[in-house]
C-alpha atoms as one frame of an Amber mdcrd trajectory, in Angstrom:
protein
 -37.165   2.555 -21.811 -35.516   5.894 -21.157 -34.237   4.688 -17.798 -32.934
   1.093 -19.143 -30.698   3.015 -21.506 -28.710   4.898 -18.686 -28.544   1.303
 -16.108 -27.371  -0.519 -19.169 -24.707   1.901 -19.950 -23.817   2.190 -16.253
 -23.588  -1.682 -15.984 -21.179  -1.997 -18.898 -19.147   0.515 -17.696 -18.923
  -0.899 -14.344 -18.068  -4.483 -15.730 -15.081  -2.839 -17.849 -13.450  -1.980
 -14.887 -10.108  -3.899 -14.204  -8.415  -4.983 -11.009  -5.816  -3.716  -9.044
  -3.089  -5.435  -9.254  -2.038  -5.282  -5.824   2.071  -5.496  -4.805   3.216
  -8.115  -2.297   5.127  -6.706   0.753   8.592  -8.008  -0.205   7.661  -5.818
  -3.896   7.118  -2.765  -1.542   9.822  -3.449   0.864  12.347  -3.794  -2.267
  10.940  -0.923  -4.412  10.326   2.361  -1.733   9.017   5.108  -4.243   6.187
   2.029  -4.692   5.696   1.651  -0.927   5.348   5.252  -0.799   3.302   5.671
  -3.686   0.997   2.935  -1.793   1.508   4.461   1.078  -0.272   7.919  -0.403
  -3.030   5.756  -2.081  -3.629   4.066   0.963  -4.021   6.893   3.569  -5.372
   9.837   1.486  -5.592   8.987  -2.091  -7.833   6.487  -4.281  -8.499   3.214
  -1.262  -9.140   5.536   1.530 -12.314   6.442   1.069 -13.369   2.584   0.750
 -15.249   0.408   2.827 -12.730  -1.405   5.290 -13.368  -5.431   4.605 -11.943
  -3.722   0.673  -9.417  -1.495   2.124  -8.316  -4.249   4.165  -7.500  -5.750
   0.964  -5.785  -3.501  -1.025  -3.603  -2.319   1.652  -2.839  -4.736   3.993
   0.709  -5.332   2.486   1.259  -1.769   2.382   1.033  -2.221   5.977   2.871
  -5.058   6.526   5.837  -3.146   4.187   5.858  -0.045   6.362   5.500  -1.740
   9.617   9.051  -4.228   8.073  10.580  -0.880   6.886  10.142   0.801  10.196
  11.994  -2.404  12.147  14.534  -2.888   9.701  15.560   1.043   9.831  15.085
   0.929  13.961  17.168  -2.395  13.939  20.381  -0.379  11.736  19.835   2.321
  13.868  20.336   0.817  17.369  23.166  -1.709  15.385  24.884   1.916  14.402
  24.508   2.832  17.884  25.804  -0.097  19.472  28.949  -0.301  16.748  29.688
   3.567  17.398  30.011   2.630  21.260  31.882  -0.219  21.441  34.330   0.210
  19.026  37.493   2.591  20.335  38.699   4.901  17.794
């Protein structure tokens, strides 16, 4: 009886727990203190030390965010670059 007790307890408190509401890419891509905020739980903070089919998916659309935000930033850099050399001041 004195070991029920404590697994009941534990079993209530583990079906309490809510989910993660979990932002799409376009959300992160729109929003970047939420993509990095994602970003931070992600790599070091609360997901990182789970199992990867569960990491997987809670951050996959961080990953598809940073991996959009990294192309779209290359893509106004070389357009910058491109602009600044054939254009004659």
């Amino acid at each position: 009886m004195k070991k029920l007790i404590p697994l009941c307890a534990l079993v209530a408190a583990c079906g309490c727990q809510q989910q993660v509401a979990v932002p799409t890419a376009q959300q992160l891509i729109a929003d970047r203190t939420l993509l990095t905020e994602w970003q931070g739980k992600c790599d070091t903070g609360a997901y990182s030390q789970l199992a990867p089919a569960q990491k997987s998916n809670l951050c996959s659309t961080t990953q598809e965010a940073t991996i959009s935000v990294a192309q779209m930033s290359s893509g106004k850099k070389d357009a910058d670059f491109f602009r600044a050399n054939t254009l004659r001041k």
